[in-house]
N, C-alpha and C positions, 0 to 999 in steps of 0.2 A: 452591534447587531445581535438582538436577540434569535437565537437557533428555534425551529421549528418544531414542538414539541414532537407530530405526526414526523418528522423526520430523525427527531430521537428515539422515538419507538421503532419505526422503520430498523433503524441502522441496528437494536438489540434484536429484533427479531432474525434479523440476518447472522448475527452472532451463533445463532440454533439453527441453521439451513446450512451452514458452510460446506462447500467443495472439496474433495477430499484432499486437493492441491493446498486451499485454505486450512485445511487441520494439519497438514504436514508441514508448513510455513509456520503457523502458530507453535506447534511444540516445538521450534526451532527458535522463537523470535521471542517467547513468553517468559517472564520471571525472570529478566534479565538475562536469558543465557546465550544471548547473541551479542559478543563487543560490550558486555555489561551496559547494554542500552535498555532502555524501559519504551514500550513498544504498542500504542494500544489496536486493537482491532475491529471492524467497522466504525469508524470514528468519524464524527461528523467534525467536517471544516464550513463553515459559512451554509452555501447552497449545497453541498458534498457531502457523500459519504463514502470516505476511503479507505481500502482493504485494510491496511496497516499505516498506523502514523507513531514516526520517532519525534517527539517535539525537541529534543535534546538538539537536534541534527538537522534538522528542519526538511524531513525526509518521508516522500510519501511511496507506499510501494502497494503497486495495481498487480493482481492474478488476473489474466484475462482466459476467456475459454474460446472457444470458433468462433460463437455469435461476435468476438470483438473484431473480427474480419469485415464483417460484413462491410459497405460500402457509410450505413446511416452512422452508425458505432464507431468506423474510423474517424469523419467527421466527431462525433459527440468527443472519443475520448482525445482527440488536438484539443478540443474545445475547453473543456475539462484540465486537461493539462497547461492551457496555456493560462487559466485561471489560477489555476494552484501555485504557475512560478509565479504571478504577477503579485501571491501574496509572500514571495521570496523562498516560496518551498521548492525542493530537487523531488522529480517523480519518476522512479523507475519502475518499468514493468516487462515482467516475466510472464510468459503462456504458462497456461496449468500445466501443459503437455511436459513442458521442461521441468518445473517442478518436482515432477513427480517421475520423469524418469534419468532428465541429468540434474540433480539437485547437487551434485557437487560442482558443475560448473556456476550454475545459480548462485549456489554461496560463496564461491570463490569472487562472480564480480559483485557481490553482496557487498563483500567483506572490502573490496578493494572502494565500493563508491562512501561506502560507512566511514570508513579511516584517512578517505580526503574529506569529507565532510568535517570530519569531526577537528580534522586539520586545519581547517578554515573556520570551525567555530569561535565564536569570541569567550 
């Protein structure tokens, strides 16, 4: 399935918009300096574009802010997620909130979901 170009441009344009939760995750996750995993961000999957994807680990990981509360956006991101495993990917997600003020619990189950993954990889 050919990707969308308007959805390639989309997901670079968001690459220069990011959340501040977004730039704190990224110079954590970039240049390998996360579990020497290679890590990219806004990355388009099929219909998708997801915060961070490890293709290594088959690992998607979502930063959500309040709007993912709402009632429409819970639905969306089940929906969303349940797509993403059906293409065999893990998706975890963390609120900005946490991020960016308990980011060491964040990486702590970071680290723990990354090293069974990576335990199960073939």
């Amino acid at each position: 399935m050919k990707i969308d170009p308007a959805l390639l441009e989309f997901a670079k344009n968001m690459r220069h918009t990011a959340t501040d939760a977004e730039n704190l995750m990224w110079q954590i996750l970039r240049a390998k300096r996360f579990m020497n995993l290679k890590f990219h961000r806004q990355h388009v999957i099929k219909l998708y574009i997801v915060d961070f994807y490890c293709h290594e680990i088959g690992l998607v990981i979502e930063l959500d802010g309040s709007q993912h509360g709402m009632e429409d956006a819970v639905e969306y991101d089940a929906e969303r997620t349940k797509f993403l495993e059906a293409l065999g990917l893990t998706v975890v997600r963390y609120w900005n909130h946490d991020v960016l003020s308990r980011k060491d619990v964040v990486l702590e189950d970071l680290w723990m979901k990354c090293s069974e993954l990576k335990n199960t990889s073939p």
